[in-house]
LUMRO-438210 format. One line per 5 residues: their letters; for each residue x, y, z of C-alpha. Coordinates in Angstrom, 1 decimal, m for minus. Layout:
N
A) X,Y,Z; ... $
***
This chain:
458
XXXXX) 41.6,0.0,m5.0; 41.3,m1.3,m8.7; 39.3,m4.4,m8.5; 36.3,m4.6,m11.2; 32.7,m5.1,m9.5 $
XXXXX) 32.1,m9.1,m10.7; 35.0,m9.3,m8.5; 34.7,m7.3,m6.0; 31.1,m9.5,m5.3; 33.0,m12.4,m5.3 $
XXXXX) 35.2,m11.8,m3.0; 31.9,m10.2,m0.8; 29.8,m13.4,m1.1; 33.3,m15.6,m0.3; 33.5,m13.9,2.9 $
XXXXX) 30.0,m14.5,4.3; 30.3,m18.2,2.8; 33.4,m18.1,5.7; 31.1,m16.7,8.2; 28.8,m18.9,7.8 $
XXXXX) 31.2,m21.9,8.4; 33.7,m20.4,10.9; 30.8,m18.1,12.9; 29.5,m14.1,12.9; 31.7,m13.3,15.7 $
XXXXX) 35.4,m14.6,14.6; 35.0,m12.9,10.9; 33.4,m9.9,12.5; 36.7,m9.7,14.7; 39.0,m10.0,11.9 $
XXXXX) 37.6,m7.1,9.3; 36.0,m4.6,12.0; 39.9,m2.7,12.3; 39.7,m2.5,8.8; 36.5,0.1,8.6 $
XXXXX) 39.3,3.0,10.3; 41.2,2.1,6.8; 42.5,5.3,5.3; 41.0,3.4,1.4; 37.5,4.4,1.4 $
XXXXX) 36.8,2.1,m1.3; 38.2,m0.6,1.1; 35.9,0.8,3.7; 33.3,0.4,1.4; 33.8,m3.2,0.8 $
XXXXX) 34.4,m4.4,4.4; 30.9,m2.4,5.3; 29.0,m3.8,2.8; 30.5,m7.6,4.1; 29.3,m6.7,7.4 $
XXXXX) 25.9,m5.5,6.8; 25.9,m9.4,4.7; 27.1,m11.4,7.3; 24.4,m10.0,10.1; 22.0,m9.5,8.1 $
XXXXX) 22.3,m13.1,7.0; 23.4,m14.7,10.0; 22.4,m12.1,12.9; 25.1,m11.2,15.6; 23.5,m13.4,18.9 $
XXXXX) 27.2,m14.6,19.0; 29.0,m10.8,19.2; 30.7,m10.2,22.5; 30.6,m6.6,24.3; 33.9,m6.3,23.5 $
XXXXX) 33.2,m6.8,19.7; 30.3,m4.9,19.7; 32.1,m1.6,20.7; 34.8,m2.1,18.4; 32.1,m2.9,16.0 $
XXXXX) 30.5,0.4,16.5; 33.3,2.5,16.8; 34.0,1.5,13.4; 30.6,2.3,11.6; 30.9,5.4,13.4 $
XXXXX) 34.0,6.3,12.5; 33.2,5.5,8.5; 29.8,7.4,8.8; 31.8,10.4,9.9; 34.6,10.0,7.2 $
XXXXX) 32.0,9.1,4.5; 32.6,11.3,1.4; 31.8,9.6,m1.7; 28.5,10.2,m3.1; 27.2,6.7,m2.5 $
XXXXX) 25.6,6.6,0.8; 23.1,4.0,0.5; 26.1,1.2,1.1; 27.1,3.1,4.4; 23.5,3.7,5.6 $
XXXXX) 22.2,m0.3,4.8; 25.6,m1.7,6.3; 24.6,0.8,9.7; 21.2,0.0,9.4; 21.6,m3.4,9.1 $
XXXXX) 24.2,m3.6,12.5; 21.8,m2.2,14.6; 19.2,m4.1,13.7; 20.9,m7.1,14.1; 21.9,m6.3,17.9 $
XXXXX) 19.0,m4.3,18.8; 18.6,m3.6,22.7; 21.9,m4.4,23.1; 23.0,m0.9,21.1; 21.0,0.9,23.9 $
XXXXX) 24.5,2.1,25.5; 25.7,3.6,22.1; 22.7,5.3,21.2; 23.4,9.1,23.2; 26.7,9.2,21.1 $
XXXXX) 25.0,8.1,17.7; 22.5,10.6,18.1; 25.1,13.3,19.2; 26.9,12.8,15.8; 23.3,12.8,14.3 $
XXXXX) 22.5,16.0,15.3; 25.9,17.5,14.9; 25.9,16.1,11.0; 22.5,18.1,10.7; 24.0,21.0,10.9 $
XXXXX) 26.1,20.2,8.9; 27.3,22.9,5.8; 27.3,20.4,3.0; 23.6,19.1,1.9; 25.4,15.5,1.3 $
XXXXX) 25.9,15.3,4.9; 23.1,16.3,6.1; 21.1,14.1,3.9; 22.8,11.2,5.3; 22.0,11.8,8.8 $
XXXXX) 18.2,12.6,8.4; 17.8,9.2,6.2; 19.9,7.4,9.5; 17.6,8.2,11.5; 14.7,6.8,9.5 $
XXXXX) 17.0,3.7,9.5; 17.5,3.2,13.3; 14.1,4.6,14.6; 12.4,1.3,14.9; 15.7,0.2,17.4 $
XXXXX) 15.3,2.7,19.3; 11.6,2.4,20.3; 12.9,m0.9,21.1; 15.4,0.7,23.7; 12.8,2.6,24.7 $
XXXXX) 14.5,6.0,24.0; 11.1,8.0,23.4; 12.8,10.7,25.1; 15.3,10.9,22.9; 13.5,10.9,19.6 $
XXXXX) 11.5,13.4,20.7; 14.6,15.9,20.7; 15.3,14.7,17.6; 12.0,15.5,16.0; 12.6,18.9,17.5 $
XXXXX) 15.7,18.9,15.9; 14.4,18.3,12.9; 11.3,20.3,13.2; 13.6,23.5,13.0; 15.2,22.3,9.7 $
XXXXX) 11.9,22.4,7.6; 13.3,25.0,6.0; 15.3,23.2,4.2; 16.5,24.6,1.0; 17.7,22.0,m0.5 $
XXXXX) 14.6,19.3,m1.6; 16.6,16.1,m1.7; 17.6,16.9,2.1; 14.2,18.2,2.6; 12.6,15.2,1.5 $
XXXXX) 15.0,13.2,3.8; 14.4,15.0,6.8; 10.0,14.4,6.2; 11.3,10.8,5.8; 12.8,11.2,9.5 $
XXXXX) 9.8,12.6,10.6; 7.5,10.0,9.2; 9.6,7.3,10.8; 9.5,8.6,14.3; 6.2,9.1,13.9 $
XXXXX) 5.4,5.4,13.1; 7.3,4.0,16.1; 6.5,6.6,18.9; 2.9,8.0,17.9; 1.6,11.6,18.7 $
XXXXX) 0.6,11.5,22.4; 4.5,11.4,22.6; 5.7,13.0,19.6; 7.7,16.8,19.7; 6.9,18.7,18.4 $
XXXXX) 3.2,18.9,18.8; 1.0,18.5,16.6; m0.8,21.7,16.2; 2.9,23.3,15.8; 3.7,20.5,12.6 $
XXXXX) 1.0,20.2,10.8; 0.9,24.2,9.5; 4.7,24.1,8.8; 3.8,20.6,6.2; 0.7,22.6,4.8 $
XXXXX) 3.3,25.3,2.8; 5.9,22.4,2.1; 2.9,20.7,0.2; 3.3,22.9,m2.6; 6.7,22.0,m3.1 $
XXXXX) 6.9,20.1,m6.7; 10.1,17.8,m6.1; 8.7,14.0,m6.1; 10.7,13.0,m3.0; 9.5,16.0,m0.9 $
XXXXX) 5.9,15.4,m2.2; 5.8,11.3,m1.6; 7.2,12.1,2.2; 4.9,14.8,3.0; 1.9,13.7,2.0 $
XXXXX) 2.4,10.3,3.9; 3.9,12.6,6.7; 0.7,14.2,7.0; m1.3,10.7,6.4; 0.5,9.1,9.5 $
XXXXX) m0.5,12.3,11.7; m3.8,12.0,10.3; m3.9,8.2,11.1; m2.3,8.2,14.2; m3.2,11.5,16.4 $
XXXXX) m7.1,11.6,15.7; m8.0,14.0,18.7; m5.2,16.3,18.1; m6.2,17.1,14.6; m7.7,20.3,13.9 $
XXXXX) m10.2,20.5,11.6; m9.6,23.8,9.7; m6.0,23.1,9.2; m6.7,19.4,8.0; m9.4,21.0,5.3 $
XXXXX) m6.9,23.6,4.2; m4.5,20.2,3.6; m7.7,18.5,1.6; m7.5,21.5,m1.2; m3.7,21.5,m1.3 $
XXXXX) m4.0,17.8,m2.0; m6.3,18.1,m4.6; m3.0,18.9,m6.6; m1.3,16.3,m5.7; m3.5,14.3,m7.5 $
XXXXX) m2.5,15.6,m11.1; 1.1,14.0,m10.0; 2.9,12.0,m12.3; 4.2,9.7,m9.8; 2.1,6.5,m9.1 $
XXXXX) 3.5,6.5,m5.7; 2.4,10.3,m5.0; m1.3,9.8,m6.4; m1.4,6.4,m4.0; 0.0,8.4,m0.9 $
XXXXX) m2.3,11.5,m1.5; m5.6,9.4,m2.1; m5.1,7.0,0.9; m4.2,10.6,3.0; m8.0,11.4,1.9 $
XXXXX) m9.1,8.6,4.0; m7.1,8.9,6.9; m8.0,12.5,7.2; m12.1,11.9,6.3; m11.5,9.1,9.2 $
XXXXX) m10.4,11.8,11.5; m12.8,14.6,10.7; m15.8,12.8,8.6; m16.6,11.8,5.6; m18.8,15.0,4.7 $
XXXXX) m16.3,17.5,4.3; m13.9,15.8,2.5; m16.3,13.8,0.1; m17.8,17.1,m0.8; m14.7,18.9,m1.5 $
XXXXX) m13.8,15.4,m4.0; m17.4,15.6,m5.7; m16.2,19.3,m6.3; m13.1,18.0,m8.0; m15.2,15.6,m10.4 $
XXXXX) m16.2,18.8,m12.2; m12.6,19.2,m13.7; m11.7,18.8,m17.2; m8.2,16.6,m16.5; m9.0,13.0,m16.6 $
XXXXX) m6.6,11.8,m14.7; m7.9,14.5,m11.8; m10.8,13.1,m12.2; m9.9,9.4,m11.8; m7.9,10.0,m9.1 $
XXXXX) m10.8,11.8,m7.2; m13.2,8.7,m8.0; m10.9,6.3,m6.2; m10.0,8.7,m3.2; m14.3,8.9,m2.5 $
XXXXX) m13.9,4.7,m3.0; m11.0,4.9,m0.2; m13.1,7.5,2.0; m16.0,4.9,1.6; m13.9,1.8,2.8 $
XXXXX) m12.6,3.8,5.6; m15.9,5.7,6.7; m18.5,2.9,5.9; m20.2,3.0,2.3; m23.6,4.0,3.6 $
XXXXX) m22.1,7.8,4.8; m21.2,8.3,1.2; m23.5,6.4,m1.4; m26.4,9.0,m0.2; m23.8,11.9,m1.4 $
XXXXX) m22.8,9.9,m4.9; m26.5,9.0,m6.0; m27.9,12.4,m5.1; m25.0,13.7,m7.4; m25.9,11.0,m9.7 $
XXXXX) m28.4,13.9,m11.1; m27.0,16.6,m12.0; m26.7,17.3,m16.0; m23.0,17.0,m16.5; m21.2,14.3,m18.3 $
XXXXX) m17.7,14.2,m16.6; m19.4,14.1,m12.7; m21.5,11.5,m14.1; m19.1,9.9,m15.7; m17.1,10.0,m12.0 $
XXXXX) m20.0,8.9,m10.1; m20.1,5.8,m12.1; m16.2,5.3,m11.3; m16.9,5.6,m7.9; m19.3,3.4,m7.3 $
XXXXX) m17.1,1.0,m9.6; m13.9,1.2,m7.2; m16.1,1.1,m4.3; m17.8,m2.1,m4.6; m13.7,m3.6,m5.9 $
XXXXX) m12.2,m2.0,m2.4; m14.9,m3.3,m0.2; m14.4,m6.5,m2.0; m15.7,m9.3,m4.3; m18.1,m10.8,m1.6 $
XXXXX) m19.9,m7.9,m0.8; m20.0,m6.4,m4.5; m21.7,m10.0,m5.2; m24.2,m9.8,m2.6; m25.1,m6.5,m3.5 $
XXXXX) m25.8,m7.9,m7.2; m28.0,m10.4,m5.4; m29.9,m8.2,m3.3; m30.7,m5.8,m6.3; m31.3,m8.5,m9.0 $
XXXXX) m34.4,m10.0,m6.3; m35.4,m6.1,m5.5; m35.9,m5.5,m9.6; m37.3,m8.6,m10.9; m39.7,m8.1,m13.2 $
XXXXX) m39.4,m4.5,m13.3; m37.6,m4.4,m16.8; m34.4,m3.8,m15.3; m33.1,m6.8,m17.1; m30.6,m4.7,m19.6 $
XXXXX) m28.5,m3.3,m16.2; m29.2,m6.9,m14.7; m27.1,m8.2,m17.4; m24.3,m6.1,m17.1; m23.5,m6.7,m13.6 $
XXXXX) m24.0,m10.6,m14.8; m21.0,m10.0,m17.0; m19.2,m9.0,m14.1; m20.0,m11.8,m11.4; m19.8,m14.6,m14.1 $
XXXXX) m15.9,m14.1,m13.7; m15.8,m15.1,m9.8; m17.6,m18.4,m10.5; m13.6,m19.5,m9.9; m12.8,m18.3,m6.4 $
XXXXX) m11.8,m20.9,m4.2; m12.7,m19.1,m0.9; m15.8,m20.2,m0.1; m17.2,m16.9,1.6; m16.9,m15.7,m1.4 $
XXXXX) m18.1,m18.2,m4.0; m21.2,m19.0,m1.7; m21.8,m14.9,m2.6; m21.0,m15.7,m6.4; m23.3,m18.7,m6.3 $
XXXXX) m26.4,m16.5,m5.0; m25.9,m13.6,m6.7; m26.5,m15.9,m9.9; m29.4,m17.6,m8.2; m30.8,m13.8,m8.2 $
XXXXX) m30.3,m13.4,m11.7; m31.9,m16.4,m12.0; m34.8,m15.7,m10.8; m34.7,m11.6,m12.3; m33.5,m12.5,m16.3 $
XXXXX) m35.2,m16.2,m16.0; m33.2,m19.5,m16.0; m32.7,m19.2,m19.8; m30.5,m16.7,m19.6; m28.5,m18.5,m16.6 $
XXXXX) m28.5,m21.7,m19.3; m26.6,m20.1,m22.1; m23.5,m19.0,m19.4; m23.2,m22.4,m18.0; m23.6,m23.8,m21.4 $
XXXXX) m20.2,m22.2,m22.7; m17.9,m24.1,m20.2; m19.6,m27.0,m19.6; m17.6,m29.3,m22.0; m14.3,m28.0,m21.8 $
XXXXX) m11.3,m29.9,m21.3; m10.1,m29.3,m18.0; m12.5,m30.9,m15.3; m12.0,m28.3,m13.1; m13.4,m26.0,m15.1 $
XXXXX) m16.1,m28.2,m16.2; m17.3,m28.9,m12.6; m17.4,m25.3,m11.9; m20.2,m25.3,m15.0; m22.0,m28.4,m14.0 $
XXXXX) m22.0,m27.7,m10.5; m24.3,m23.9,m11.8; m26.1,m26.2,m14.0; m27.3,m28.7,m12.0; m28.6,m26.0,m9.4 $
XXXXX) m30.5,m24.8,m12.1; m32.0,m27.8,m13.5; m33.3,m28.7,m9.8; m34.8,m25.4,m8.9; m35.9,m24.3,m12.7 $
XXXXX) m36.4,m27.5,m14.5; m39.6,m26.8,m16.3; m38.4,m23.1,m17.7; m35.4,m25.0,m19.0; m37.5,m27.0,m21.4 $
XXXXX) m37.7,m23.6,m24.1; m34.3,m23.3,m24.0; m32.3,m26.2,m24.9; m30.4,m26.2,m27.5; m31.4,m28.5,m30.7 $
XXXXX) m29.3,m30.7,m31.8; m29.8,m32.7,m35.7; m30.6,m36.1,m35.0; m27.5,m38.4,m36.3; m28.4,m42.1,m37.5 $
XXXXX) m29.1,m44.1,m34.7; m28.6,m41.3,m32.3; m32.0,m39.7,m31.6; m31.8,m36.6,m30.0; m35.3,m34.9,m30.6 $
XXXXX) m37.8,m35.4,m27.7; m41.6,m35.3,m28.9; m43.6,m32.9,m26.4; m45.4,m36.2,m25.3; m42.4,m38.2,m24.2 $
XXX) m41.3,m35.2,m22.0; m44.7,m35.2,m20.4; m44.8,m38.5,m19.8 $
***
């Protein structure tokens, strides 16, 4: 069909401006014969105007009569699919049966018949585009309730792990992953203790989609099937994953270092944290930052007081880099568990030092609340607010007065209130150590601005 693409949108976007007006149903019913068109361009076009039209408009107005017909035809262009691109066939099919959901229930033995039949399937193509169907329609079919019959497929798809081919490999993890999300373990087949050694080999596989599928394959098992983990096999996946940290991929490194928390949640937080405080000992850098925020994510998950203990004791020993890593640590900790609690650690630590000649550190971690003075929440800004009254009271009200000094003429009032609002607090609680450190201004004409030590007394 020789029609250039600006058109070929046009004409697209034209047709679900007519749905919209005449209704799902009658436009449905007049292009659903034309997906058995011998033009697979044409096919193309007419699926890519359905999946527009319910996705846009649902299909609460589709008869059973249409509904067949309907999925007859997506059937019948799924099985005469040949051009490379797939994603238009398998959003148009996704996007049908989600849009009639339980009512598909009837059609769903054949689908999966032709799923499992495509799997086998001699040309990789094909079977790539069944495994990433299923990932498409797994969510419908929990809502049909057909746990039974994702099951076989998982079964079906356990025995093609050994996939040659990694595109198809990665597709068929993706599979996996989804059936794993909508049914769980208790009911997922195959078990457990027969999948996880089969991903612990496939791990080692260096193709980014195989790699981003497995390891969130593994972190959904990990999440989701706590008492069917075993132990050994989940710290044999810990040091495999180790190198999936030196990934390239943001989206791999992300995967792997959340995986670290689902599987110190499942086992504890000593094994795994001590086989990440290993890692910090590595020369790569981006290892070694990858390793600092997977103990931050083992903290959120576990509770920071099973791992600070583990971090400060490592604090000492005479290396630069797991010092170095520490510090990063305790950095991404305090930002995952979140501003208030970072805040009201400053607080607690500024009151515990004062006087202690801390005040160097103190005004560090100053430079670091001083930004949150803005937040609007007001859990959090009440935190802000004390943590400065510790500071207060640790590096003196002086030091407070020169922050609150910077913004407390500026142009915009909301930023000015923000200033006078510190200030104020710290003129009623500090008054008299305020005196030393106001700044002097040159006395101009009239305008007297010098205060002799007997008029303040007075």
């Amino acid at each position: 069909m020789a029609m250039d693409r600006r058109n070929y949108r046009q004409l697209v976007d034209t047709t679900v401006e007519i749905a919209n007006d005449d209704g799902v149903a009658d436009i449905i019913g007049r292009v659903v014969g034309d997906l058995k068109d011998e033009s697979e361009p044409y096919r193309r076009m007419v699926r890519e105007t359905i999946e527009k039209v319910v996705a846009n408009l649902g299909a609460p107005d589709i008869n059973p009569r249409l509904e067949e017909n309907l999925i007859d035809g997506i059937l019948y262009a799924f099985r005469e699919q040949t051009s490379d691109d797939a994603n238009v066939l398998l959003n148009g099919f996704g996007a049908v049966i989600n849009a009639l959901g339980q009512r598909v229930k009837p059609f769903l033995p054949q689908i999966c018949f032709i799923i499992k039949w495509r799997l086998n399937n001699k040309s990789a193509k094909v079977r790539q585009q069944a495994a990433d169907l299923i990932s498409r329609i797994a969510v419908v079919m929990k809502q049909c309730q057909e746990e039974q019959l994702m099951g076989h497929l998982g079964v079906v798809l356990y025995e093609d792990l050994g996939e040659e081919y990694p595109e198809v490999l990665g597709s068929i993890l993706g599979a996996l992953k989804a059936i794993v999300n909508v049914i769980g373990m208790t009911k997922m087949t195959p078990a457990n203790k027969d999948l996880l050694p089969r991903l612990t080999p496939i791990l080692k596989n260096r193709h980014e989609k195989v790699q981003a599928n497995c390891i969130d394959l593994v972190g959904r098992i990990a999440d989701r099937g706590t008492e069917f983990m075993p132990a050994r096999e989940l710290m044999r996946i810990c040091f495999e994953l180790l190198e999936m940290l030196k990934a390239h991929k943001k989206g791999i490194q992300r995967a792997t270092v959340n995986t670290f928390g689902y599987i110190a949640k499942a086992i504890g937080p000593q094994d795994v944290l001590a086989t990440l405080l290993n890692n910090l000992k590595v020369q790569e850098r981006q290892n070694r930052v990858c390793t600092t925020v997977a103990i931050a994510i083992v903290a959120e998950t576990c509770s920071p007081f099973t791992v600070l203990p583990a971090l400060v004791d490592e604090y000492r020993v005479p290396d630069l880099n797991m010092q170095n890593g520490v510090l990063k640590s305790l950095s991404f900790l305090f930002e995952y568990i979140g501003e208030r609690t970072a805040a009201s650690a400053v607080k607690h630590m500024a009151l515990g030092v004062a006087g202690l000649g801390c005040e160097d550190a103190l005004v560090h971690l100053l430079n670091y609340v001083w930004p949150n003075i803005f937040e609007t929440s007001s859990h959090v800004i009440n935190a802000v607010t004390e943590a400065i009254e510790g500071m207060r009271v640790a590096l003196g009200p002086a030091a407070v007065l020169h922050y609150s000094l910077q913004g407390s003429f500026h142009p915009a009032r909301i930023v000015r209130e923000v200033y006078w609002k510190i200030y104020n607090s710290l003129y009623i609680v500090s008054q008299d150590g305020l005196v030393a450190a106001y700044p002097v201004l040159e006395d101009e004409g009239n305008d007297i601005f010098s205060r002799p030590e007997l008029m303040m007394f007075i």
